[in-house]
C-alpha positions as CSV (number, residue, x, y, z in Angstrom):
1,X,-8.4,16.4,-13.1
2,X,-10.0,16.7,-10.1
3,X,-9.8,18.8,-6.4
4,X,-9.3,17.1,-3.5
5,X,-12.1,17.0,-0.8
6,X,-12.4,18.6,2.4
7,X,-13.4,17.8,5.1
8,X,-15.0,18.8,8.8
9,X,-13.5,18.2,12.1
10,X,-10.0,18.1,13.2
11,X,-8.2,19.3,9.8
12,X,-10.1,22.7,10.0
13,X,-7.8,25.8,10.6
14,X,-4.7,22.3,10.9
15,X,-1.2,22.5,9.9
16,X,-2.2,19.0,8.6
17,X,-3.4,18.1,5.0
18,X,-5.3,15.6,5.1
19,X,-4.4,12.2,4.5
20,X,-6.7,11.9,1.4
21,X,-5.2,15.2,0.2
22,X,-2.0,13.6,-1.4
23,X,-1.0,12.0,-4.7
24,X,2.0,9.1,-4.8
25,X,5.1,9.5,-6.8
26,X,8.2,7.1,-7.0
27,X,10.9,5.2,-8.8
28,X,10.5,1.7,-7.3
29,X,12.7,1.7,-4.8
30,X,11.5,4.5,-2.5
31,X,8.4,7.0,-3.0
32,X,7.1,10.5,-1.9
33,X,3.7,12.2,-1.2
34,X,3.0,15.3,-2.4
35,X,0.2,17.4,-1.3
36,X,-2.1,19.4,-3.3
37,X,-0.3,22.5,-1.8
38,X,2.7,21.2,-4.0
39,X,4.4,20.2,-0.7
40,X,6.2,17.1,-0.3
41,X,5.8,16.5,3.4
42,X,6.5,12.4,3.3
43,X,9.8,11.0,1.4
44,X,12.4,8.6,2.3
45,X,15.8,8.1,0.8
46,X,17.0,5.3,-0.6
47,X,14.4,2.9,0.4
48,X,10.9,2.7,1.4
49,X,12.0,2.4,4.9
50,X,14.8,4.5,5.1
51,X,14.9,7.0,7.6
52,X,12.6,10.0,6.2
53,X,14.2,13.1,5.1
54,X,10.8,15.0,4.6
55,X,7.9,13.7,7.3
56,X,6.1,16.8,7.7
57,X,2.9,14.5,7.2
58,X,4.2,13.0,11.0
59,X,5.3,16.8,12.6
60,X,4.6,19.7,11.1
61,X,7.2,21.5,12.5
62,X,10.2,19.0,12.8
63,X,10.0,16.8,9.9
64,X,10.9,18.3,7.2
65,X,8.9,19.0,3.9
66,X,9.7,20.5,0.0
67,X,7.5,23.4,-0.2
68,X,6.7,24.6,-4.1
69,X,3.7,26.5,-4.9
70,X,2.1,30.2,-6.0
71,X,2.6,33.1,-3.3
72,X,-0.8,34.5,-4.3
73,X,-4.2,32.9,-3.3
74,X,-4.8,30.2,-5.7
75,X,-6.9,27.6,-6.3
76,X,-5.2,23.8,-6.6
77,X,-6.3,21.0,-9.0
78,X,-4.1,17.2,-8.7
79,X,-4.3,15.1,-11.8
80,X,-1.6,12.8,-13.2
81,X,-0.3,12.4,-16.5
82,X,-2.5,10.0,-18.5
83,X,-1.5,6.4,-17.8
84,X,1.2,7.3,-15.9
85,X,2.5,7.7,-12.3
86,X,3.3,11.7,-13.5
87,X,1.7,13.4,-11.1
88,X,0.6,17.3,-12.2
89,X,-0.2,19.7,-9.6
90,X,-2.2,23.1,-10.9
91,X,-2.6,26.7,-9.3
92,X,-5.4,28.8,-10.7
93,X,-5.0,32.2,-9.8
94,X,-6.3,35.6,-10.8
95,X,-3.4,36.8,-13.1
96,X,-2.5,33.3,-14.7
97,X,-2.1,29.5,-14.3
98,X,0.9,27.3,-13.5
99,X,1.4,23.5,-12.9
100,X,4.1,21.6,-10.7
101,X,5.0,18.3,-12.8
102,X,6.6,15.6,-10.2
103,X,8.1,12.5,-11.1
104,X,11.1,9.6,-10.3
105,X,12.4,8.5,-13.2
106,X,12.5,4.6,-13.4
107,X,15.6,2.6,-15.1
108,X,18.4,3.8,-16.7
109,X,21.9,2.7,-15.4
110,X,22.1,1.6,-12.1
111,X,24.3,4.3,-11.5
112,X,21.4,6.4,-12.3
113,X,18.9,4.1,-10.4
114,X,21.0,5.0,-7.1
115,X,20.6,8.3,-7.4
116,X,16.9,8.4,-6.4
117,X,16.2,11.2,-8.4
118,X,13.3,13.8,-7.8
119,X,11.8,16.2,-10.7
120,X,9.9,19.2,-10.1
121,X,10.0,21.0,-13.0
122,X,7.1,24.6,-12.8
123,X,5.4,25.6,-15.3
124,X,3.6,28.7,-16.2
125,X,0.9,27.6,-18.5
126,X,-1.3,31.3,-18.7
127,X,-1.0,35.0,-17.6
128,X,2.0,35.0,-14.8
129,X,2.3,33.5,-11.7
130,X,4.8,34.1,-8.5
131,X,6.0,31.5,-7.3
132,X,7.9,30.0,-3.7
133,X,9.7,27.0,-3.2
134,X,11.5,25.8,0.3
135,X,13.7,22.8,0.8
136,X,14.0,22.1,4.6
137,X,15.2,18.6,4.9
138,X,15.4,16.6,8.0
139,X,17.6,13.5,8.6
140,X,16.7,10.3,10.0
141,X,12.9,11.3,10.9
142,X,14.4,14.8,12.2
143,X,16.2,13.7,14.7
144,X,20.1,14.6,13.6
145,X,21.2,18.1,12.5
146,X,22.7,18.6,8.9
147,X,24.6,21.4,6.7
148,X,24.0,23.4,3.4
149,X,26.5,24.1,1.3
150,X,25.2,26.3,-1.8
151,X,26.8,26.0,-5.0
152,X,26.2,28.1,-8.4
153,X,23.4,25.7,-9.5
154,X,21.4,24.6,-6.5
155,X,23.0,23.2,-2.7
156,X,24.2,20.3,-1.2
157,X,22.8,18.8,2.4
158,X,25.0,16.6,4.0
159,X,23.7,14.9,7.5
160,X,26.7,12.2,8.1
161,X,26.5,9.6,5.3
162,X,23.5,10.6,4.2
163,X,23.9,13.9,1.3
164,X,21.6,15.3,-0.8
165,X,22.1,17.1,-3.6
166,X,19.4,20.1,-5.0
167,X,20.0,21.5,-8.5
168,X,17.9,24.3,-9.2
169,X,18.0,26.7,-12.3
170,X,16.8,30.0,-10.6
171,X,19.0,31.2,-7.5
172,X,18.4,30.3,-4.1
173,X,19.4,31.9,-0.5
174,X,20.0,29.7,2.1
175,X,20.7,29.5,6.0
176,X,22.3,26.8,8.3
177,X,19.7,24.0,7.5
178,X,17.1,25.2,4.4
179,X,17.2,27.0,1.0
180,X,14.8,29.0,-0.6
181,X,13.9,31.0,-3.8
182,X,10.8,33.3,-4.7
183,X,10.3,33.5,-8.2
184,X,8.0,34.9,-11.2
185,X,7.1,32.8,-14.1
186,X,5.6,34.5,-17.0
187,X,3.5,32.0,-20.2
188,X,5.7,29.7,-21.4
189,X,8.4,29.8,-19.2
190,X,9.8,26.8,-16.6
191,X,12.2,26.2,-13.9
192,X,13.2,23.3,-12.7
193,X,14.3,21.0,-9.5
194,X,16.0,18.2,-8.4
195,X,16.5,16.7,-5.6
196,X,19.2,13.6,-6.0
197,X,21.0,11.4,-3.3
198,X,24.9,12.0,-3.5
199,X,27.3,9.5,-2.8
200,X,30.3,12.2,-2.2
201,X,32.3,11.1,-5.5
202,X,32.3,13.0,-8.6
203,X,30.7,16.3,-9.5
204,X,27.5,17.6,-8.5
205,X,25.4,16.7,-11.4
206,X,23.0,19.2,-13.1
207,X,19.7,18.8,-14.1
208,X,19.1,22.0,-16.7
209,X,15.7,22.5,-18.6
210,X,16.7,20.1,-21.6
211,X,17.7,17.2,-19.3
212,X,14.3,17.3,-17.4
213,X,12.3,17.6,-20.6
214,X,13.9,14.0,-22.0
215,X,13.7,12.3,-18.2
216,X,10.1,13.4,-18.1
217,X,9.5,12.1,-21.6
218,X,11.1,9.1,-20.9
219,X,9.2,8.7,-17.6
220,X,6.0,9.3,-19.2
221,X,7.3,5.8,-22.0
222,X,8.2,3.8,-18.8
223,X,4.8,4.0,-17.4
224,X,2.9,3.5,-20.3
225,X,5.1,0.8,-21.5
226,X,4.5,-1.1,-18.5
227,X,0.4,-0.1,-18.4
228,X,0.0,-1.8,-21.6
229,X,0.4,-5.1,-20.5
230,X,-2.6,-5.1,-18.7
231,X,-5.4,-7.3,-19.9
232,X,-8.2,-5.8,-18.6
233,X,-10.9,-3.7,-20.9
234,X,-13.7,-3.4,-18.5
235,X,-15.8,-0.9,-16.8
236,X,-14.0,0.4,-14.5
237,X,-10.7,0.9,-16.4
238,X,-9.4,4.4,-15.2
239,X,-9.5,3.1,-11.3
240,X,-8.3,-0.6,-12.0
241,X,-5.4,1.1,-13.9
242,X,-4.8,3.2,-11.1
243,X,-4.7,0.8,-8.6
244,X,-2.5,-1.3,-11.4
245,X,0.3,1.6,-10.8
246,X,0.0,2.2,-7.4
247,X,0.7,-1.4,-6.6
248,X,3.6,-0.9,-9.2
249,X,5.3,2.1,-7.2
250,X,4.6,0.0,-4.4
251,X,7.3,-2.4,-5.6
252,X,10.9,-2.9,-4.7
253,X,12.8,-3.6,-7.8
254,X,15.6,-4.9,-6.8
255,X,13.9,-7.9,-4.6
256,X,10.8,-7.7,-5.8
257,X,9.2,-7.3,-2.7
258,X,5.7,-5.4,-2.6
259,X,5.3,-3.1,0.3
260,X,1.6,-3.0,2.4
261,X,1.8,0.6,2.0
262,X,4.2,3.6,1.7
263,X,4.0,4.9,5.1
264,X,4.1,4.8,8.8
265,X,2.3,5.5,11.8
266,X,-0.9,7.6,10.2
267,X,-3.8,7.6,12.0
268,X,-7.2,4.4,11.9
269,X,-8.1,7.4,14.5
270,X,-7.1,10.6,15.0
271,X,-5.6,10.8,18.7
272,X,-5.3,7.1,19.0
273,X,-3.0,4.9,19.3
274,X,-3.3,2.7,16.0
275,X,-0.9,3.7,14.5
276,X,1.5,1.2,13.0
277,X,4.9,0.9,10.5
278,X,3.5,-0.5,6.9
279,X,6.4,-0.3,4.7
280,X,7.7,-4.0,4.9
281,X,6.6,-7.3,3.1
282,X,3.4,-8.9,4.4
283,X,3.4,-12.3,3.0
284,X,-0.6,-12.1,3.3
285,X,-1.1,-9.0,1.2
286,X,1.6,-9.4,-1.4
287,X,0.7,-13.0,-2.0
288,X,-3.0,-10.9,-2.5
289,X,-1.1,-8.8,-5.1
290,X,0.3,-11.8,-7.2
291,X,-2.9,-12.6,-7.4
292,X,-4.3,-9.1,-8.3
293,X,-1.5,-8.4,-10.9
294,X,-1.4,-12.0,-12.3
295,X,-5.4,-11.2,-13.5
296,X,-4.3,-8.4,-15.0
297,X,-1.3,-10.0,-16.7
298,X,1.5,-8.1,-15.5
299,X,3.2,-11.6,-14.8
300,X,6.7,-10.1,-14.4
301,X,5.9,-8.7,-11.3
302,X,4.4,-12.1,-9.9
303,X,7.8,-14.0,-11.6
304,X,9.9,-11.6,-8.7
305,X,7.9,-12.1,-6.0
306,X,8.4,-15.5,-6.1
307,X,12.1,-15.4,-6.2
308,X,12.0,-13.0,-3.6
309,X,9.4,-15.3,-1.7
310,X,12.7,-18.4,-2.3
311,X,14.8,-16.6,-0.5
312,X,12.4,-16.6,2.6
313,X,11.3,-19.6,3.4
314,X,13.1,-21.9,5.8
315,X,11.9,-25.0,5.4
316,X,14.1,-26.5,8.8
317,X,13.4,-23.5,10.9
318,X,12.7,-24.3,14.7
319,X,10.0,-20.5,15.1
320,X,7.3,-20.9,16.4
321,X,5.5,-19.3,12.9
322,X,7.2,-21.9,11.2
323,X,8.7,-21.6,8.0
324,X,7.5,-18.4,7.2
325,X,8.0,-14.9,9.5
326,X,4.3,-13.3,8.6
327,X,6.1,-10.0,7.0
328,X,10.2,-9.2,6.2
329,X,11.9,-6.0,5.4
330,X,12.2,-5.3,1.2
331,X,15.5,-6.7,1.1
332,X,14.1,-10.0,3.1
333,X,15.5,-9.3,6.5
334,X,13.9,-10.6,9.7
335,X,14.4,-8.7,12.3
336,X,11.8,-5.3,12.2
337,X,12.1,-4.5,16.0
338,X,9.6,-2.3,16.7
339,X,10.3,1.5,18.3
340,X,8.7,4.8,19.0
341,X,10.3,8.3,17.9
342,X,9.0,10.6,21.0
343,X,10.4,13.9,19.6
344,X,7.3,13.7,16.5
345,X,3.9,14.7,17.5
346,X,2.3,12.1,15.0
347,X,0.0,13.0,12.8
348,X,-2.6,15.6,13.9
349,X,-0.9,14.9,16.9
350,X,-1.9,10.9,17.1
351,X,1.0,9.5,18.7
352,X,2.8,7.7,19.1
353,X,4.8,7.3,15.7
354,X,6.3,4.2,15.5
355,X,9.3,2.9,12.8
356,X,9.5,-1.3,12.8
357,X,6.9,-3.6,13.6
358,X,6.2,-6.0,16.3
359,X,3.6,-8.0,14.8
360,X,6.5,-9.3,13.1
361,X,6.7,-11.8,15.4
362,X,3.2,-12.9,16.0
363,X,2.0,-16.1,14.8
364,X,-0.6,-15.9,11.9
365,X,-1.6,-19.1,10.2
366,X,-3.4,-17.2,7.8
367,X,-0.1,-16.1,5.2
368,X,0.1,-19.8,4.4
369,X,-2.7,-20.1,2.6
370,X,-2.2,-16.4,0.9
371,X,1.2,-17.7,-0.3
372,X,0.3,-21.4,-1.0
373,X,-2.7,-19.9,-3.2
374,X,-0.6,-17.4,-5.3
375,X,1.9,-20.0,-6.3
376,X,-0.3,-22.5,-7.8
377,X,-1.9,-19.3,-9.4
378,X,1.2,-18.1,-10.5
379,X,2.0,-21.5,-11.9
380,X,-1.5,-21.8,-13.2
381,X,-1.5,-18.6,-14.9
382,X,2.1,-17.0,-15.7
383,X,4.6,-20.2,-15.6
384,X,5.4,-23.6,-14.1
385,X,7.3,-23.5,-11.2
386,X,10.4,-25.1,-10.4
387,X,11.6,-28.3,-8.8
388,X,13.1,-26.5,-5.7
389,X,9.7,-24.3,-5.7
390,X,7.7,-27.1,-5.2
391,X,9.9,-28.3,-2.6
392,X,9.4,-25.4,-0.6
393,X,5.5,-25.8,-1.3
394,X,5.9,-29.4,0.3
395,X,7.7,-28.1,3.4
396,X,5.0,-25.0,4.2
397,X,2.5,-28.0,3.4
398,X,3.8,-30.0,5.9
399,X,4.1,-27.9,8.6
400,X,0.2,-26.5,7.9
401,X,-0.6,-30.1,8.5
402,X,1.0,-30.3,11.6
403,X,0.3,-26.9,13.1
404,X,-2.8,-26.0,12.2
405,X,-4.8,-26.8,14.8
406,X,-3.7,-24.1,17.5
407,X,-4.3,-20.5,18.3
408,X,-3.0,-17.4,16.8
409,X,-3.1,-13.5,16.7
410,X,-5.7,-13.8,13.0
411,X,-5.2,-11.9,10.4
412,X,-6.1,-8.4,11.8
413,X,-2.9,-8.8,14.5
414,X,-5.4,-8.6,17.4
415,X,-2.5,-7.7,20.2
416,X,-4.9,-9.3,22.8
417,X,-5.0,-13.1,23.3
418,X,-4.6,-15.9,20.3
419,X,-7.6,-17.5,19.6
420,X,-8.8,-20.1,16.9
421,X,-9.8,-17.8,14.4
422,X,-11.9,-19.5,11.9
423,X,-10.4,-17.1,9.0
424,X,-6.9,-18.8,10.3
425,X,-8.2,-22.0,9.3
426,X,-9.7,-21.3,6.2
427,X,-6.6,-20.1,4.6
428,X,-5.0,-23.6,6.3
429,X,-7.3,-25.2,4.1
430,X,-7.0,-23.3,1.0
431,X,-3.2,-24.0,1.6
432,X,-3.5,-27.6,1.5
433,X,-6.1,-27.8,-1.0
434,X,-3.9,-25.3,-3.9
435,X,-1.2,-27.7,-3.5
436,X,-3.2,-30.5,-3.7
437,X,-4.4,-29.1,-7.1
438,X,-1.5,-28.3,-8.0
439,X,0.4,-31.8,-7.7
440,X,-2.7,-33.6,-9.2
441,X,-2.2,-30.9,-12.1
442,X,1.6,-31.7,-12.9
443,X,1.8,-35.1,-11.7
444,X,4.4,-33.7,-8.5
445,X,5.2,-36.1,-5.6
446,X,3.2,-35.0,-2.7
447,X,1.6,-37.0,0.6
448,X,-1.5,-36.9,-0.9
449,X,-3.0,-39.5,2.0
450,X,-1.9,-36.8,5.1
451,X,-2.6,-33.6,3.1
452,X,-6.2,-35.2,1.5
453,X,-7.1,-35.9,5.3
454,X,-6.0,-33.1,7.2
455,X,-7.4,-30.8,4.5
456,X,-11.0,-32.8,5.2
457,X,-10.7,-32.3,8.9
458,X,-10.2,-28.7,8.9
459,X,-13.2,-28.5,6.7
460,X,-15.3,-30.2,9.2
461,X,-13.7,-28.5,12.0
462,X,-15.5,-25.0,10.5
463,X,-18.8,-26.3,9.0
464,X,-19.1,-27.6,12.7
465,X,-16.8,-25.0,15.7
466,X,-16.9,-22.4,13.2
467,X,-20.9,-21.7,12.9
468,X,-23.2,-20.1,15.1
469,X,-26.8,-21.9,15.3
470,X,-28.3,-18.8,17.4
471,X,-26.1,-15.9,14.8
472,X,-27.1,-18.6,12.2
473,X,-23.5,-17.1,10.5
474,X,-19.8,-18.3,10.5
475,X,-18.0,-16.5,13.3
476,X,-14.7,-15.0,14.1
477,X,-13.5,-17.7,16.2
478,X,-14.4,-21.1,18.1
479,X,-16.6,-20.8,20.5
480,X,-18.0,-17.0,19.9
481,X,-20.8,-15.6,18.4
482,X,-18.5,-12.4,16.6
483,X,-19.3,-11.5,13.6
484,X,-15.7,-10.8,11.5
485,X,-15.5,-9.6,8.0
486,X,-12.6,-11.8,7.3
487,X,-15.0,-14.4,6.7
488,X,-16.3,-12.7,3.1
489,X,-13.2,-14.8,1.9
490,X,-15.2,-18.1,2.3
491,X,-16.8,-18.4,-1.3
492,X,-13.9,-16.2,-2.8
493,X,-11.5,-19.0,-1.8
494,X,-14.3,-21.5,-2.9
495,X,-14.1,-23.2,0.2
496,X,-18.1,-22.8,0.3
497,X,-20.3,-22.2,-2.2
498,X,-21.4,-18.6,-3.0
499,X,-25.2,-19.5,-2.9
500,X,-25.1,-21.9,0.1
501,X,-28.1,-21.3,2.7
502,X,-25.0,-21.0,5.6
503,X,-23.8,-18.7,3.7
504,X,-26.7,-16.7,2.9
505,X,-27.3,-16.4,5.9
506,X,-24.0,-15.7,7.1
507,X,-24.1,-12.7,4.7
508,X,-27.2,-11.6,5.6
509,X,-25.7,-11.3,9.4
510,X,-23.0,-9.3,8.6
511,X,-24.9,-7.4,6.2
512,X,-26.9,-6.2,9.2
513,X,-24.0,-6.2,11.8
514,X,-20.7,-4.5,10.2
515,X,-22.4,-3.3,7.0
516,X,-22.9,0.3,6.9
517,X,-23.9,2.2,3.3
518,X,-21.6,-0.8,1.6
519,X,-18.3,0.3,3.9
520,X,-18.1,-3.0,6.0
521,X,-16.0,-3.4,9.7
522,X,-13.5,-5.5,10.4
523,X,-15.5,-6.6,13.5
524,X,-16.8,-4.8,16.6
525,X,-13.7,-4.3,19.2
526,X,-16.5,-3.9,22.2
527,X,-18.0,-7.7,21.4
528,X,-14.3,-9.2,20.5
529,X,-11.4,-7.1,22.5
530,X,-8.5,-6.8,20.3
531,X,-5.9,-5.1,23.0
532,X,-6.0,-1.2,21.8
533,X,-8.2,1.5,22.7
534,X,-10.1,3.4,20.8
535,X,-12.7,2.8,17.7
536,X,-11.8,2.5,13.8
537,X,-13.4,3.1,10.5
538,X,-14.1,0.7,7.9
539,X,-12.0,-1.5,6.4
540,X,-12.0,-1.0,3.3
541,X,-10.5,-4.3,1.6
542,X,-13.6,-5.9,3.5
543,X,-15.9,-3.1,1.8
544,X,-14.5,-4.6,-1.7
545,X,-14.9,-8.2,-0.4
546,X,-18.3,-7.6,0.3
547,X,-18.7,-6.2,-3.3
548,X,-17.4,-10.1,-4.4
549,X,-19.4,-12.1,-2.2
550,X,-22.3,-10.2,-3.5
551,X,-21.5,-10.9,-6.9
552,X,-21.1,-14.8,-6.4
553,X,-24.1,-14.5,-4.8
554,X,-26.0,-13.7,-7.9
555,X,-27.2,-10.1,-6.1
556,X,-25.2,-8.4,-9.1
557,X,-27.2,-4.6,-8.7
558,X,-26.3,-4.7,-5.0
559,X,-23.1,-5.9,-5.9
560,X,-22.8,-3.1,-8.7
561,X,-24.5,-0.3,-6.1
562,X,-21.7,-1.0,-3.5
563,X,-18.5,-1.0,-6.1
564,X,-20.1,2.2,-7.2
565,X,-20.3,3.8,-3.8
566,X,-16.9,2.6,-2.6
567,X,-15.5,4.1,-5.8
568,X,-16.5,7.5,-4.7
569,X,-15.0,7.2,-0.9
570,X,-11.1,7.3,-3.5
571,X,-9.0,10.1,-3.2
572,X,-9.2,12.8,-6.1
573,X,-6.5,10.8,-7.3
574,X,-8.4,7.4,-7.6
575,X,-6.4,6.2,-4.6
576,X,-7.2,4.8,-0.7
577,X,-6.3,4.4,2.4
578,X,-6.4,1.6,5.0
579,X,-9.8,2.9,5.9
580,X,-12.9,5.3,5.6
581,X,-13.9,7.0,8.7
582,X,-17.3,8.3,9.7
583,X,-17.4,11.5,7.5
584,X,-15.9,9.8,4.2
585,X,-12.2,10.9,5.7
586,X,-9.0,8.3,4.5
587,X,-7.5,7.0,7.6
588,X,-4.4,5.1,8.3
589,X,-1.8,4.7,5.8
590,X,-1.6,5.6,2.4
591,X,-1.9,4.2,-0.2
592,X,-3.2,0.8,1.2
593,X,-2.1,-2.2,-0.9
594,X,-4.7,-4.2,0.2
595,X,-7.5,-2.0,-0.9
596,X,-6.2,-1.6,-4.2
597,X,-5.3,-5.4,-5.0
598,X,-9.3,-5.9,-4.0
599,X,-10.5,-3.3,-5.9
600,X,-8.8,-5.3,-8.8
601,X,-10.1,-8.2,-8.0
602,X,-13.5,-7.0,-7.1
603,X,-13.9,-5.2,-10.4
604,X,-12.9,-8.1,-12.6
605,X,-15.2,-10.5,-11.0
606,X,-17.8,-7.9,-11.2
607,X,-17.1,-7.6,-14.9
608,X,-17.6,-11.1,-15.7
609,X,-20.6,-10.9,-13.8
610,X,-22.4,-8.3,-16.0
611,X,-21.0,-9.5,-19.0
């Protein structure tokens, strides 16, 4: 159990938490954030990217939070349930000590599964403890009005087609939009909550004390039923687990489609404007997460992204990306036009907030290779894939090899100019070689003449327009002499040898360049313009990179150092952001697929390593 850290600057005397300051619930379909003030201040219902009903986190005043916690001065401790994605929130105050349990329950009937239940079931554990709790929903990002209707259990909010249900066991008063209840708790005793979505047919369902003991219980089973599949027994078991189950809740069930992160539009800098929609499919960073969950061996999860994955690609499609649109919504739709709501503030008032994305439509050669490589792992590692599968392998092949060679936006969605980005071709190749692998492997048909030459010629093409004689390093792009972190994924792709004297050297540049206390940069914006103002912090799936590179290196204590560092930039909670900023802050959304799949992978490699 542990308290969440505070921090200087703009969150002192702020209606804010900060971003670090919240633990991740969920039922894999949608999730919420609760704060360690008990509050729930970010949840959308039914989906991930649903319109939010509580975005406090986005405007303190108009979106909408689930307030629950002591009406005394207390001190606040966040843990979760052991193996589990139960997440326990304590107040320690003078006269006693109580706990907020929170949890989705997962499974069931799908009946039950549409429901989108939320548990918050209060416990006093010592002494006695008064208690507050406040449920002020707000539709569709707060921009439509709604109505309360209370009934003898709890109250029903109804905002068009959108209702939600509360059920509450202690009585609440309520006005035209919230509800509320103070209440006093003495050792041993409980009240519960839930918050379900209602479809209008039927009765108002209940949740009384004995129904949220048995959905807890069987919350807790779900979790740890699921955990033990994992393979992994090293060092660092508490965090890879962790990052294990945050990838988990970060999965759609009913597609299988894995989410970059579950939210929108929080700051890489406070009062700037990078601030961007992550809950949708990026084929980069889930085709990362096959690859992070396949070495665990949670190979279900890898089994439906790859049907979800199927229903994607288009091998005839006349786009300009090709077969492949570089991210889709969780149900595999194309279109995520991009918009900005004006009437929210943004988070410590970083506008603007933004729901969509437009990057959607950029052209990044770089997913290829991500999704190319965690087929042939998936079929390396979990099972074979099919006839048809392959089939759609030969067509992304194919149009690799004819479309390689030509700028695009890279894989940090510069919204400047396309350039050649060397990263873009280095997952080109890795895309051609897997399935080169892969055919050789199985004995598949394949044009192993085309791919076998165009894979050599992007090779030469980097060794030669891709390296800097005065940087003596690899750069971003043709012709520059940027440094970019992207390149760490050289060796770890085995396109290059960990130990090879470009490399070294290469490392040894960026070591010195974007390196700072083992958090590493993307890449300076001042030397390579990427169409935004403002700075960032560090990137931390680059930070975790670095950790990997260092290990094939053979530099295994620096290697060992850095993991250990970046491990204590995690939230109390073991989880991370998109970035670090300059004070040890999280910044940008949270939690961050991407840092957690390399975390995974970094650890495991790391592992082996030591032996």
């Amino acid at each position: 159990m542990a308290e969440a850290a505070s921090f200087p600057g703009p969150y002192a005397g702020s209606r804010y938490l900060p971003i670090a300051d919240h633990g991740l619930i969920g039922d894999l379909r949608t999730v919420a954030l609760v704060g360690t003030n008990g509050t729930i201040d970010w949840y959308c219902c039914p989906s991930f990217d649903a319109p939010s009903v509580f975005a406090a986190l986005l405007d303190a005043e108009r979106g909408g939070s689930f307030t629950l916690g002591a009406t005394v001065p207390a001190k606040t401790k966040q843990f979760y349930f052991p193996d589990t994605n139960v997440l326990i929130t304590r107040f320690f105050t003078e006269d006693g000590v109580g706990e907020v349990q929170d949890f989705m329950p997962v499974g069931g009937t799908p009946e039950e599964a549409e429901r989108h239940r939320l548990i918050r079931r209060v416990l006093c554990v010592r002494g006695t403890m008064p208690f507050r709790v406040r449920v002020a929903p707000r539709f569709e990002y707060g921009a439509v009005s709604h109505r309360v209707h209370r009934f003898p259990n709890g109250a029903l909010f109804e905002s068009g087609d959108r209702s939600l249900a509360l059920h509450s066991t202690v009585r609440l008063d309520h006005d035209d939009t919230d509800v509320w209840a103070d209440f006093k708790l003495s050792e041993g005793e409980s009240t519960v909550f839930a918050l379900d979505q209602f479809a209008g047919e039927g009765t108002l369902r209940g949740c009384p004390h004995a129904e949220a003991e048995s959905q807890f219980a069987a919350t807790v089973a779900y979790w740890r039923g699921w955990l033990r599949q994992s393979r992994y027994r090293g060092r660092w078991r508490e965090m890879v687990h962790r990052s294990a189950l945050t990838l988990k809740l970060l999965t759609y069930a009913p597609t299988g489609a894995i989410v970059a992160a579950a939210t929108t539009s929080l700051p890489e800098q406070v009062g700037g404007e990078r601030n961007w929609d992550y809950r949708y499919v990026w084929m980069r960073d889930a085709g990362f997460c096959v690859y992070a969950m396949l070495r665990l061996g949670f190979s279900s999860e890898a089994e439906a992204f790859m049907r979800f994955v199927s229903t994607c690609i288009r091998p005839g499609d006349a786009r300009a990306s090709g077969p492949l649109q570089i991210m889709y919504g969780i149900d595999g739709r194309t279109d995520l036009s991009e918009s900005v709501l004006p009437h929210l503030e943004g988070h410590l008032g970083s506008a603007p907030v933004r729901i969509g994305n437009a990057a959607a439509d950029q052209l990044q050669l770089d997913i290829y290779g991500a999704l190319v490589d965690s087929i042939y792992l998936y079929d390396k590692w979990a099972q074979p894939i099919s006839s048809d599968q392959w089939n759609d392998v030969c067509a992304l092949v194919e149009w690799v090899c004819d479309h390689w060679d030509q700028p695009d936006e890279g894989v940090w969605e510069t919204r400047g100019s396309r350039k050649k980005f060397l990263y873009s071709r280095l997952m080109c190749w890795v895309a051609i070689e897997r399935a080169i692998r892969l055919a050789n492997h199985r004995g598949l048909p394949a044009d192993s003449v085309k791919w076998t030459r165009c894979r050599d010629i992007i090779y030469r093409r980097i060794m030669e327009h891709g390296w800097s004689e005065r940087r003596q390093a690899f750069v971003q792009y043709e012709g520059s002499e940027v440094l970019d972190a992207a390149v760490l994924m050289m060796p770890l792709s085995k396109f290059i040898a960990p130990t090879d004297p470009k490399w070294l050297s290469t490392l040894e540049a960026l070591t010195e360049d974007l390196v700072s206390d083992s958090l590493v940069y993307r890449y300076d914006p001042k030397a390579s313009p990427d169409g935004l103002r403002g700075d960032e912090g560090t990137f931390s799936i680059c930070s975790f990179w670095y950790v990997e590179a260092l290990t094939r290196a053979g530099r295994i204590d620096e290697a060992q150092l850095a993991f250990e560092k970046m491990l204590t930039y995690a939230n109390h909670l073991g989880l991370y952001a998109e970035e670090i900023g300059r004070t040890g802050e999280q910044q940008g959304n949270f939690p961050q697929a991407f840092t957690h799949l390399s975390l995974i992978s970094a650890a495991v490699n790391l592992d082996q390593a030591l032996g």
